[in-house]
Structure formats: structure tokens, C-alpha cells
C-alpha positions in Angstrom: 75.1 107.4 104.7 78.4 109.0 103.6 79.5 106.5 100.4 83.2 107.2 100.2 85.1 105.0 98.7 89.1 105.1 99.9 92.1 103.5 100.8 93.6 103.7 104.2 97.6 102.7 104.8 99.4 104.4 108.0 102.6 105.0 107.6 105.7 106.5 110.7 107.1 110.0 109.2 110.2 112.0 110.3 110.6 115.6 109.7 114.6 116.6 109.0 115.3 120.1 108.1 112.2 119.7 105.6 112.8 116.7 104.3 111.4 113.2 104.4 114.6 111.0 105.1 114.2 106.9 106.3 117.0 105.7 108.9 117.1 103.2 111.6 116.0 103.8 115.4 118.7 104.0 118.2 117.4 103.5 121.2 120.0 105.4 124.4 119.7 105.3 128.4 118.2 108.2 129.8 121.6 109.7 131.1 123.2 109.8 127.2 121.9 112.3 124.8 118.4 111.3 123.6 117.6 110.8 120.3 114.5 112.1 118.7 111.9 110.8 115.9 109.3 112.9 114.9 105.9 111.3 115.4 104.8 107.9 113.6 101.8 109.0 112.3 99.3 107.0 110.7 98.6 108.7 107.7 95.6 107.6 104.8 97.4 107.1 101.1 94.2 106.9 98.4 94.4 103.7 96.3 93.9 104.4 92.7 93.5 100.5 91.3 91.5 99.1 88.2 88.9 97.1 88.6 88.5 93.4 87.5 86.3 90.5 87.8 86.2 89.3 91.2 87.4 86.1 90.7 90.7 87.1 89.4 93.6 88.4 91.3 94.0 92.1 91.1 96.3 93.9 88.6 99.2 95.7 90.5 99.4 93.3 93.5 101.8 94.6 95.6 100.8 98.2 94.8 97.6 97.8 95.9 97.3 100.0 99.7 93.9 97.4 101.5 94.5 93.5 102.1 93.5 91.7 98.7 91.7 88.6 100.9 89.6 90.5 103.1 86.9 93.5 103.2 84.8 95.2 106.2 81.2 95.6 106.4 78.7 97.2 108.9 75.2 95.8 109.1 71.7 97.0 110.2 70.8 96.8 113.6 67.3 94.8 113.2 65.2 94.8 110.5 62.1 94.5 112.3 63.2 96.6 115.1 65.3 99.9 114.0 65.2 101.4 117.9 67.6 98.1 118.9 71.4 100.0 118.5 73.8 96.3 118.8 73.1 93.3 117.1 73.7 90.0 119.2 76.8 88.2 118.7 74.6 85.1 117.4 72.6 87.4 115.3 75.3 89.2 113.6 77.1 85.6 112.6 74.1 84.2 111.0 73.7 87.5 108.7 77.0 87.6 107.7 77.2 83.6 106.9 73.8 85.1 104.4 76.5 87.4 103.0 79.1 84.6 102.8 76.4 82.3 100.8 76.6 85.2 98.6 80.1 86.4 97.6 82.0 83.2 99.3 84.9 83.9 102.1 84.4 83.1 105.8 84.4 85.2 108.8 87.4 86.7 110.0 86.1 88.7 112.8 82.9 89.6 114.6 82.9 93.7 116.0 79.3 93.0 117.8 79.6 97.1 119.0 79.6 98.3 115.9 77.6 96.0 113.8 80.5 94.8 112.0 82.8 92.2 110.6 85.5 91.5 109.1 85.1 89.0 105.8 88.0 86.6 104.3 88.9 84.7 101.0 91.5 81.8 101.0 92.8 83.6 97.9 92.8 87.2 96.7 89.8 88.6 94.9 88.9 91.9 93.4 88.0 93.4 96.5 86.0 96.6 94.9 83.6 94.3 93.2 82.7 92.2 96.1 82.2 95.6 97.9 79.9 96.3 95.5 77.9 92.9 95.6 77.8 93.7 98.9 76.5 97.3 98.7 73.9 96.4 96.8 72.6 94.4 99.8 69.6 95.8 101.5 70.7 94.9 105.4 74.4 96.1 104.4 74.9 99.8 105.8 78.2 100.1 104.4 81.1 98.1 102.7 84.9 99.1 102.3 88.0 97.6 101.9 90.5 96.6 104.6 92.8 99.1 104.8 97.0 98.7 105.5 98.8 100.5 108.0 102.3 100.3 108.0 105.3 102.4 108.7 109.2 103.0 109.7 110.4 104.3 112.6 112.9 107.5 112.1 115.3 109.2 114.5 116.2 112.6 114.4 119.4 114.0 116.4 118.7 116.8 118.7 119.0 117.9 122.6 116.9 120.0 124.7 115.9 120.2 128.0 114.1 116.5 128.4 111.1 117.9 130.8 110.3 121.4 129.5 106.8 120.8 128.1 105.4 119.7 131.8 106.3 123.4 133.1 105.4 124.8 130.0 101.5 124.1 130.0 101.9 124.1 134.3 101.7 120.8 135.2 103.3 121.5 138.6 100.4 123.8 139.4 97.8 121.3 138.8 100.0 118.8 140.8 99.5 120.8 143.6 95.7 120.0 143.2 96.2 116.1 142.4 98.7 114.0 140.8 96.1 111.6 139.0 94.6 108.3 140.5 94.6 104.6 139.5 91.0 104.5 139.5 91.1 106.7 136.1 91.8 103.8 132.6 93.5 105.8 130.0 93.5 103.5 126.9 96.7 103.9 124.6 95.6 102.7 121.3 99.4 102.5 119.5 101.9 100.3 118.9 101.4 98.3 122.6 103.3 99.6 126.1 106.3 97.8 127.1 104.7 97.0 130.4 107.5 95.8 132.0 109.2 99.2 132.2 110.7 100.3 135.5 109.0 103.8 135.1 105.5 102.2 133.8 104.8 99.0 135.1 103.4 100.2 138.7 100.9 102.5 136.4 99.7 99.6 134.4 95.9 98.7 134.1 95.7 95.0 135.0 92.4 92.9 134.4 91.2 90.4 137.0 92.9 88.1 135.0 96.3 89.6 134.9 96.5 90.9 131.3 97.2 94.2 131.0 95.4 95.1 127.3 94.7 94.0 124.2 96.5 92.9 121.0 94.2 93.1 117.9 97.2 91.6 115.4 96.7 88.4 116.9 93.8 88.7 119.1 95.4 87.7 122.7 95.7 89.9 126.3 99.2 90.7 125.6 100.1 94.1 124.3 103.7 94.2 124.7 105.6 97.4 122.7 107.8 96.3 119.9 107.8 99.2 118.1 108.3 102.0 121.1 105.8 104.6 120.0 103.1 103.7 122.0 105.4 103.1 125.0 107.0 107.0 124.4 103.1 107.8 124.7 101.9 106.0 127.6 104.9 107.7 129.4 103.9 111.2 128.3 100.2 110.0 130.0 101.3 108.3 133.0 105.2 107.4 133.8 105.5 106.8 137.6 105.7 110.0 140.0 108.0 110.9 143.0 109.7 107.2 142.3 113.3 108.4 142.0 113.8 107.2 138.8 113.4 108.6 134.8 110.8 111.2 134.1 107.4 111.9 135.3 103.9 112.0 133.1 101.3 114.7 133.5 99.6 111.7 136.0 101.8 110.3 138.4 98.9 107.8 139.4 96.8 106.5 136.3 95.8 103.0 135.1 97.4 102.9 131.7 95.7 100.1 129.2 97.7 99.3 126.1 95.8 98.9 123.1 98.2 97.5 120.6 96.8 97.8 116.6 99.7 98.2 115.1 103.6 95.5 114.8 107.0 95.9 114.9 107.3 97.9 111.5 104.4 100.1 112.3 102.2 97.8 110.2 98.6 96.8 110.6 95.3 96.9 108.5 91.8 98.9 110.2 90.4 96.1 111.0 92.7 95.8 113.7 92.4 99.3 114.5 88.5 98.7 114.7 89.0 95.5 116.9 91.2 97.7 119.7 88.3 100.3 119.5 85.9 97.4 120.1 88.1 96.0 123.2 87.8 99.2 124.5 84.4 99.8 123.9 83.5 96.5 126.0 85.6 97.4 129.1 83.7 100.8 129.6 80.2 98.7 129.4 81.9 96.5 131.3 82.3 99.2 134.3 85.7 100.3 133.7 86.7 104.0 134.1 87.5 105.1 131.2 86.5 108.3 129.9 89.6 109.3 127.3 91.5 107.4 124.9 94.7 108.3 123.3 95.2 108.1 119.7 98.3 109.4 118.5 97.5 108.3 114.5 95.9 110.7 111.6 95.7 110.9 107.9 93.8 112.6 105.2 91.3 109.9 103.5 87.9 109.3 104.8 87.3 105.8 106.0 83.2 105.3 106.9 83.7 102.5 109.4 86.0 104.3 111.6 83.8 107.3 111.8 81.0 104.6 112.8 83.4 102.8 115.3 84.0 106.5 117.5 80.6 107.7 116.7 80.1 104.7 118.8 82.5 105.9 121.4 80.5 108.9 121.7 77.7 107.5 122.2 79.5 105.4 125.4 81.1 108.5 126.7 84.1 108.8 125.7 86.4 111.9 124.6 88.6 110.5 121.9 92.1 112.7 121.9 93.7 112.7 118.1 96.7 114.2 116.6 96.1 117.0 113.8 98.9 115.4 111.9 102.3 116.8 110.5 102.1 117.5 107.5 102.6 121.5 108.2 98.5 122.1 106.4 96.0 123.4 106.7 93.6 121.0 107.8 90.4 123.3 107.0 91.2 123.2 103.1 93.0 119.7 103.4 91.7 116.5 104.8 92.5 115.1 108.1 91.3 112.1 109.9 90.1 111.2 112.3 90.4 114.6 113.6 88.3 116.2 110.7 85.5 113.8 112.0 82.2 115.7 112.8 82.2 114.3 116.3 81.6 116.2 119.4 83.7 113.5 121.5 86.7 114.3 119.4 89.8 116.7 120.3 91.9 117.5 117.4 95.9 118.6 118.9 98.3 120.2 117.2 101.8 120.3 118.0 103.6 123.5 119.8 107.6 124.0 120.6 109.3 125.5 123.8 108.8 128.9 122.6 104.8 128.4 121.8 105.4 128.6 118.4 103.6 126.4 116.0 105.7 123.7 115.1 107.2 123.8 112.0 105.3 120.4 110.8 102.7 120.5 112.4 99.1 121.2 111.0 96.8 123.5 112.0 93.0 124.9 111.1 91.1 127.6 112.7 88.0 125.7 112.6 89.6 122.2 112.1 92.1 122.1 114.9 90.8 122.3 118.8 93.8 123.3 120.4 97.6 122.8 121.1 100.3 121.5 123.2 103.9 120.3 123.5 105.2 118.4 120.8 108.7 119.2 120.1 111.6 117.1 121.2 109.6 115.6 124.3 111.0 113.2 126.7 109.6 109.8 127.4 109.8 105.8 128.4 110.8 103.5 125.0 111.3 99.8 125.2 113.6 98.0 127.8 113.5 100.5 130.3 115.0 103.4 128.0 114.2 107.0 127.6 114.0 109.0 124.5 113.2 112.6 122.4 110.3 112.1 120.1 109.2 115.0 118.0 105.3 114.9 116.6 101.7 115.6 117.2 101.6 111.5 118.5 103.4 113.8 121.2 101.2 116.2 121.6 98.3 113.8 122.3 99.1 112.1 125.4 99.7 115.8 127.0 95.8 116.3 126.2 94.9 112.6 127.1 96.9 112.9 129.8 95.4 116.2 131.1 91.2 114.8 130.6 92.7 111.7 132.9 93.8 114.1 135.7 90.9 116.0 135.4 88.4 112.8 135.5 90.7 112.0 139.1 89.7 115.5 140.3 86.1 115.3 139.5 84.3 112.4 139.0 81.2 113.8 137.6 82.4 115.0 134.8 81.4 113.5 131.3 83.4 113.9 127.9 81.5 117.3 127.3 82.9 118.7 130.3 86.0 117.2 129.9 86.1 118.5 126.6 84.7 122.1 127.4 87.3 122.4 130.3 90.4 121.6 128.4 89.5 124.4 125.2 88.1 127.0 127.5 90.8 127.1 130.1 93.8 127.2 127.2 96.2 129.8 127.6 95.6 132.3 124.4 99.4 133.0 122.5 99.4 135.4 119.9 101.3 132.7 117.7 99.0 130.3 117.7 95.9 133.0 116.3 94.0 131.7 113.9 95.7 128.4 114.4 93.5 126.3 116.4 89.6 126.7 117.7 91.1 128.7 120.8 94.0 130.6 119.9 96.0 128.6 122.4 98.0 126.1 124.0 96.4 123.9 127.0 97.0 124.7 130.9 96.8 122.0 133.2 96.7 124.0 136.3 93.9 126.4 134.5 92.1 123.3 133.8 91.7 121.9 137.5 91.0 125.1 138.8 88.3 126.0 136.1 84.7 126.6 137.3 81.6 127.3 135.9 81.1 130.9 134.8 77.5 132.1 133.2 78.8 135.9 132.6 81.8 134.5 130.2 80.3 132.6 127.9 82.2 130.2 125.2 80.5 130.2 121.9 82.9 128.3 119.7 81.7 127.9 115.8 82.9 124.1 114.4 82.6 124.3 110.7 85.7 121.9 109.9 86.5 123.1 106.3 86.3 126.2 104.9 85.3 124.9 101.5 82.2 122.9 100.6 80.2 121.8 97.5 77.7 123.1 95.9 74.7 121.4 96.6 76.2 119.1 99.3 74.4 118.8 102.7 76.4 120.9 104.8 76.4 120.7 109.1 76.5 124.2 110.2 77.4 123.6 114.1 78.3 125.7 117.0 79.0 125.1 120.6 78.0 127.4 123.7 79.5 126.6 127.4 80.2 128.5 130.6 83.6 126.7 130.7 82.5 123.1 132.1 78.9 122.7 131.2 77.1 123.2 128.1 74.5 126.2 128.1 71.4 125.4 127.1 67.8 126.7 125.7 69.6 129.0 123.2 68.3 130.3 120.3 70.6 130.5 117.4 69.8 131.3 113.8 72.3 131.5 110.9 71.7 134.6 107.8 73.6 133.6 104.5 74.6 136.8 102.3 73.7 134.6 99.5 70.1 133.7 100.1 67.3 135.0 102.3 65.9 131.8 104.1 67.0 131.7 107.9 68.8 128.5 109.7 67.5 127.9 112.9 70.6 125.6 114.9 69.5 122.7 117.3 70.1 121.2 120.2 67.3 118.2 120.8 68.9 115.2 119.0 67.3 115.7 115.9 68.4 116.0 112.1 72.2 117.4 111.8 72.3 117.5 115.7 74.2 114.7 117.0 73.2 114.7 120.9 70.1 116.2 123.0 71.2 119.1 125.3 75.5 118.7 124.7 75.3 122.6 124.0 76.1 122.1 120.4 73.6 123.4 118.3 73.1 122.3 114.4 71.6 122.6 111.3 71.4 121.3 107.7 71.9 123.7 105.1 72.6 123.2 101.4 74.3 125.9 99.6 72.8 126.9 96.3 75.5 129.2 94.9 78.3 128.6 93.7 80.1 131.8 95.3 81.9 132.7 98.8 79.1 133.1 101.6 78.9 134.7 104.7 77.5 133.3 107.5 75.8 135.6 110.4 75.2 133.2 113.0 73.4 135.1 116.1 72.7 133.4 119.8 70.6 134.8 122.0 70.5 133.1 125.8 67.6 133.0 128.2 68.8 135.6 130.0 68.0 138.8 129.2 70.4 141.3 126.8 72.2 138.2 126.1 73.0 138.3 122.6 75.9 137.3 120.4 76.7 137.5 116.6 80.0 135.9 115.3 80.8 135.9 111.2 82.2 133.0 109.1 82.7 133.1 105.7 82.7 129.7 103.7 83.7 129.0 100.2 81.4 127.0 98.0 82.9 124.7 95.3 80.9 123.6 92.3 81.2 119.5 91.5 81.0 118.7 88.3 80.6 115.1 86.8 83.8 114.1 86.2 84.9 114.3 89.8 81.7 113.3 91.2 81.9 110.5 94.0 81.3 107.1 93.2 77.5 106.1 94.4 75.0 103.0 94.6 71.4 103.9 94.6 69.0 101.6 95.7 65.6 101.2 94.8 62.9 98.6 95.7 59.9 98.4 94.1 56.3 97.6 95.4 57.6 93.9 96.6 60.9 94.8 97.8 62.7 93.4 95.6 66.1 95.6 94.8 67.5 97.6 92.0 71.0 98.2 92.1 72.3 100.6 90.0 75.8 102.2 90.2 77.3 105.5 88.0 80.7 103.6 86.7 81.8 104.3 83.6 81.1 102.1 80.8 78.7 99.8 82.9 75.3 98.9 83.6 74.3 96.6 86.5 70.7 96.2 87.6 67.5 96.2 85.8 66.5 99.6 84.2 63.7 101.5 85.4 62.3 105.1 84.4 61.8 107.1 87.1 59.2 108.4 87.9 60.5 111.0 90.6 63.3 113.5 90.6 66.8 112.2 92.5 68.9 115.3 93.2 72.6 115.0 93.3 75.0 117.3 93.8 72.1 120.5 93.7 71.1 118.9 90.4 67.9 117.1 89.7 
């Protein structure tokens, strides 16, 4: 269990000649000039807040970056039966109210997919003490606070040609193939969709009910847009086709589902970001067609429950499309979420101009980043039937989104893998974007439909995310091998390291650091033991005969040392079960004391 401790707050950026500037929005008709904000990104802000007693209200109030009445927490699945995935409904009330006897607060919210909920005080409390109490619990899997998300939206004045990124990445070409299909639900998990406009309302999912989405800030059917984001977003996806009227979206036939987790300002906490994953979650088992989301949000702090809430996603089918965020980085030395995720489902997009240039903001990574596409100045739908320039990786997302949904109309048996496989391995390569994504590229959407299988070219992609780790840390060495739609199987792949003369053997049954049976990503676990740069051989050999591959990766190793350790709670139980909770904070002891009797390593230290 990854016991990370952070603060997550999401905040709208816009990008002026290099600087950070804050303005108001104005909204023009398509025929006047459009204005243009760079993307409102969510981005992750770490909270650094002292502690006190839990029945106090917290020093620095309105500093403080997670709701001050309310924490999240994810429970086991059964106690007496670890192969059952989902609590029941039922079930998962009556252990939280346990919890509730315990540190006080009533349920919030119930996330029954993800073994979660969502607890609240009538008052504030110290929230990292009661995620401590709660820690120390022996069903509680893992505790954190509620993180904020808030924002401003930005513009930024500029004019280019309002469709060049559909001809740019060939969207014409794959038209010619298919234009999408309303049997194919694209989730838009944003700010809402103004569903009402002229250009989007005929491409709007619609429940049997007649609601067309979900709205986790007050928990009702009605997403409406009041922000515009997620409305410029859905039209990138999915405006109308052939209609006469505004612009066009990379499917002229979809079934677009707002998802709104975020107000007005931009502003929202994850448990609403958890709930929309949730109402999504609960259409698919429901028999909806979904098979992509869109997620045009990032940041650069870890939050556990999120990663638990797509792992979740993956496990359903579902290829989740994220932006790789724009703060110009390097996102294999810095962090960025969710895209930094260790997630096969996940698609990580940077942000590319008319010219196939990197844009100037966006981030990038080798490793870190999957691949790119439009994101500069890009024309789409905004509230009250408007049209607008919006700059951003939240721009670049719905072209990816938008490209799995027209795939998944072409072929219906394709899953996320192939999805996923598809869109990397049929990228166009551009000498500007070397080194700056996974492929080297930017995405082709007539490439894509007319992609086949092809056992002579084989992809053999390595995914280490960062190219530092620490010493002692378990590490995921991963690559992924494919024919260009379906994952290879039966290889065998072992990893050297210059450093030390063991031999990695990488995985592809399900088991240990491999995350699903036969996806064609193979994995391992390795710790590193030095505290210098390594080089990693890794060498595949196929099934077929005098099929062999070797591909090099160097990784840095970083030594921790104590002072900038993470925060941990070890549990113990002793012969009756009965726990001992004892946690590293300075200054304090909690828990009875014990001697061990074994050796606990931490770190690569015992």
C-alpha cells in the first residue's frame, strides 16, 4: 500500500508570453475573433499544515488546501473473504458507522465500487489526526484528506485558423472510413457540457430517464456547463457533423455524457471527482458503451484513492485519456498525476502546435508521456451556443478521447489494450517531438482506423515513468510488446543491471508487479541497492525463432535519508490480533512498545 500523505487543490492556469497572469473570460460568437484560454488544468498544491488535537480547529484555516470537516477512506473488501472485489452497499454503511463510533462524523457519501466513503464533522477537526485514528484501523486500507479543487478561468487573445488541428492529425482521412456512431458513450469528466447547445445537443447521451449525466457537487442527473471548459472539450470529442452550423469534432456521431466534478469557479474537492468516476463506473456494469473517458485535469501530488478509483477503471475496461499538464517539465524527473499513474489503462497527452512543435507549456517525458496532439489555439463549443480558442493539454485530450471513440465505432471488439496499442503505434514520428513522448510523435486518426495487425513489426515500448528512483524502494520495471492492435504474448524478457549480477525475469500472468494476465505488458520488482546511475539491458526474445530484442535504459538511483523519509504507520498484531500502532512523527509515541523480534527494512535499511 503506497502511504502518501498529500494535499490535492486544482486550480485553471493560463499561459501569457511566460507568465502566470488572472483576467476575466469573454465569451464571442463564432463569426468574431475567438478568444483563447490556455487549459484549466487541475493541478495538486502540497499542504504543509501543523498538526493539532483533533478536537480543535486547525491553525491556518483558510490556508489549509483539503475540506477541514471531511476525510476519505477506502475499506477492505471482506474480511473473511479476500477473493470478493466490492463491498455491498449495506455492508460498507455498517463498517463505516464502526468507524463513525470511533472518531464521531456521519456519512457523507457511499463509493460502493471502490470501497469507499466519504466521512463528515458538523464542525472542523484536525483532519491528519483522525486520518491517523483511522489508519491505525485494521479493515481501513487507506485514509486521506479531502482534497480542494478550485480554479479561474483565463483568456488569452490570439487568432489562427479555428479548424487546423482536425487536418493536422487527418481526421478527414479516417472520416472517409467512419464518422463515429451514437452507440459509442464518451464520458466528459469536467466542468459539465452545456447540453443545450446547438452544435451538441443532438450528440448528447440521454438515460432512459432523460438525464443526460451526472453532477457530483450536488449529486442530481443534471450536468449543465457553467464554467465552459468541459463544454470546449465535449466539442473537441463530438460537436455535430455535416449540420451546417459551427465546427465539427473528430466524431460527428458520438453519445457524449457530461460528468460534471467541478462549479462555476473551477472549484470542487476529490471526493466529487471520485463520485463522477463512480457514476461512470456504474453505467459500464450497467451495459453502457463506454470504453474511454476524457479527463482533461493533472497535477503533480500523489493522491492514493484516485489511483484506486482508475485502477478500478481498468479493471472494468476502460482507457482513461489524461493531460500531461502545462507546466513546460519534464514529467520523468517531476511528478504528474494522474498521468504518472502506473496504469496500463492510462494515456498520458501532451500538447503540440500547428507546426508539430512541442508547445511551449506543455510537458513532456520520454518515458512519462505516451504521445501527442493538437493543443494550441483549438476551436470549440462554450456555453450558450458560442465558439471559442482554448490553448492547453485539457485540449489535447479530447483529440485522443475523441480518436479511441471513433475507433470503438469502427471495431467493436476492441478492448482498452487495443485501443490503446492502436493509437501509440499508428502515431506519425516528427523529429521535434524525439525524446518527448513514448513514440516520438503526434497521433493520426486516419493511421489509426486503417491500422492492422502486423507480427514482423513489432512494438516493444519500455514504461519506466521516472528516471530517478530511491534507493532501496520497490521499483516496477515494466515493458509492453504489440503487433500494433494486440498484445504479443509468451515472451521471455529478462532485465541485466550494470550494477549487480542477479537477472530480472519480466511477467505477464497477473502476478507480483504485473498488473493484468496476458495484456502484453510484462513486469517485475526490483529494488536497487546502489546508490549510483544503472543501466538497464532489458532483452525479449519471441516464440518465433531469431526473434530477439535488446533496448537500454539507464535510471538514476537517489539515496533517502531520514530527514526526508515519508511519513509511515506500521501495524502489528500480536498472537490475539490485537493492534499496535506505531507511527515515525517526531517528538511522539503512540501505541504500546514492543521489541522486535524481526528485522523491518525501510528504505534498503534494516
Amino acid at each position: 500500500m503506497r502511504n502518501k500523505i498529500v494535499v490535492f487543490a486544482i486550480t485553471f492556469l493560463l499561459l501569457i508570453s511566460g507568465l502566470l497572469v488572472a483576467a476575466q473570460g469573454q465569451e464571442v460568437s463564432f463569426e468574431e475573433n475567438f478568444d483563447s484560454d490556455t487549459d484549466d488544468e487541475l493541478m495538486l498544491i502540497k499542504e504543509e499544515k501543523k498538526r493539532t488535537d483533533f478536537e480543535n480547529e486547525p491553525e491556518e484555516k483558510e490556508e489549509a488546501e483539503y475540506c477541514q470537516n471531511s476525510v476519505l477512506v477506502q475499506l477492505e473488501a471482506s474480511s473473511n473473504d479476500p477473493s470478493r472485489k466490492m463491498i455491498s452497499e449495506t455492508i460498507l454503511q455498517n463498517r463505516v458507522d464502526t468507524l463513525l463510533d470511533i472518531v464521531g462524523g456521519s456519512t457523507s457519501r457511499l463509493y460502493p465500487s471502490f470501497n469507499m466513503a466519504e466521512i463528515t464533522f458538523q464542525k472542523d477537526v484536525d483532519v491528519m489526526n483522525i486520518i491517523d485514528i483511522l489508519s491505525s484501523r485494521e479493515e481501513v486500507v487507506h485514509a486521506e484528506p479531502n482534497y480542494l479543487v478550485e480554479g479561474t478561468d483565463i483568456p488569452n487573445d490570439t487568432g489562427y485558423d479555428s479548424l487546423w488541428a482536425l487536418p493536422k492529425i487527418d481526421a478527414p482521412g479516417a472520416w472517409n472510413i467512419t464518422t463515429g456512431s451514437s452507440e459509442v458513450v464518451v464520458p466528459v469528466i469536467d466542468t459539465g457540457i452545456d447540453y443545450n447547445h446547438p452544435d451538441l445537443e443532438d450528440n448528447m447521451w440521454t438515460s432512459e430517464e432523460g438525464y443526460h449525466g451526472y453532477n457530483a457537487l450536488n449529486d442530481s442527473y443534471y450536468p449543465m456547463d457553467d464554467n465552459g471548459h468541459g463544454t470546449h472539450v465535449a466539442g473537441t470529442i463530438g460537436a455535430v457533423g455535416d449540420n451546417d452550423l459551427g465546427t465539427v469534432g473528430v466524431n460527428w456521431n458520438v453519445s457524449l455524457m457530461g460528468v460534471k466534478i467541478l462549479d462555476s469557479e473551477g472549484s470542487g474537492n476529490i471526493g466529487d471527482v471520485i463520485s463522477g468516476l463512480e457514476f461512470v463506473l456504474e453505467r459500464k456494469k450497467e451495459g453502457e458503451n463506454i470504453l474511454v473517458t476524457s479527463n482533461s485535469w493533472w497535477g503533480w501530488q500523489y493522491s492514493e484513492l484516485l489511483y484506486e478509483a482508475i485502477e478500478q477503471h481498468q479493471k472494468e475496461g476502460l482507457l482513461f485519456v489524461t493531460a500531461a499538464g502545462n507546466e513546460g517539465e519534464d514529467n520523468g524527473k517531476e511528478t504528474s498525476y494522474p498521468g504518472n499513474y502506473d496504469l496500463t489503462n492510462i494515456i498520458s497527452v501532451a500538447a503540440t502546435d500547428q507546426n508539430d512543435y512541442l508547445a511551449e507549456f506543455s510537458n513532456y517525458g520520454k518515458r512519462s508521456v505516451h504521445v501527442g496532439a493538437p493543443g494550441v489555439n483549438i476551436t470549440s463549443t462554450i456555453l450558450d451556443g458560442k465558439y471559442a480558442n482554448f490553448s492547453g493539454t485539457s485540449m489535447s485530450v479530447p483529440h485522443v478521447s475523441g480518436l479511441a471513440a471513433l475507433l470503438a465505432s469502427h471495431n467493436s471488439s476492441y478492448d482498452y489494450n487495443n485501443l490503446k496499442n492502436v493509437i501509440l503505434s499508428s502515431a506519425d514520428t516528427i523529429g521535434h517531438l524525439e525524446d518527448r513522448n513514448l513514440v516520438d510523435g503526434r497521433i493520426n486518426a486516419s493511421a489509426s482506423l486503417e491500422q492492422s495487425p502486423d507480427p514482423d513489426d513489432v512494438n516493444f515500448w519500455i514504461h519506466q515513468p521516472y528516471s530517478t528512483t530511491q534507493f532501496g524502494e520497490k521499483t516496477r520495471i515494466e515493458i509492453s510488446l504489440n503487433d500494433g492492435v494486440n498484445p504479443i504474448h509468451g515472451a521471455e524478457v529478462k532485465v541485466k543491471f550494470s550494477t549487480e549480477k542477479d537477472t530480472l525475469n519480466l511477467v505477464d500472468d497477473g502476478s507480483g508487479m504485473d498488473q493484468v494476465k496476458g495484456d502484453g505488458y510484462y513486469a517485475g520488482e526490483w529494488r536497487p541497492l546502489n546508490r549510483d546511475k544503472v543501466e538497464l539491458e532489458i532483452t525479449v526474445e519471441l516464440e518465433e525463432p531469431d526473434k530477439k530484442m535488446t533496448k537500454t535504459v539507464t535510471v538514476s538511483i537517489k539515496a533517502v535519508h531520514p530527514e526526508s523519509a515519508q511519513r509511515v504507520v506500521l501495524r502489528i498484531f500480536d498472537f490475539i490480533r490485537k493492534l499496535l500502532s506505531y507511527l515515525n512523527d517526531v517528538g511522539k509515541n503512540v501505541g504500546e512498545q514492543v521489541r522486535f523480534s524481526f528485522k523491518a527494512t525501510y528504505y534498503g535499511k534494516s
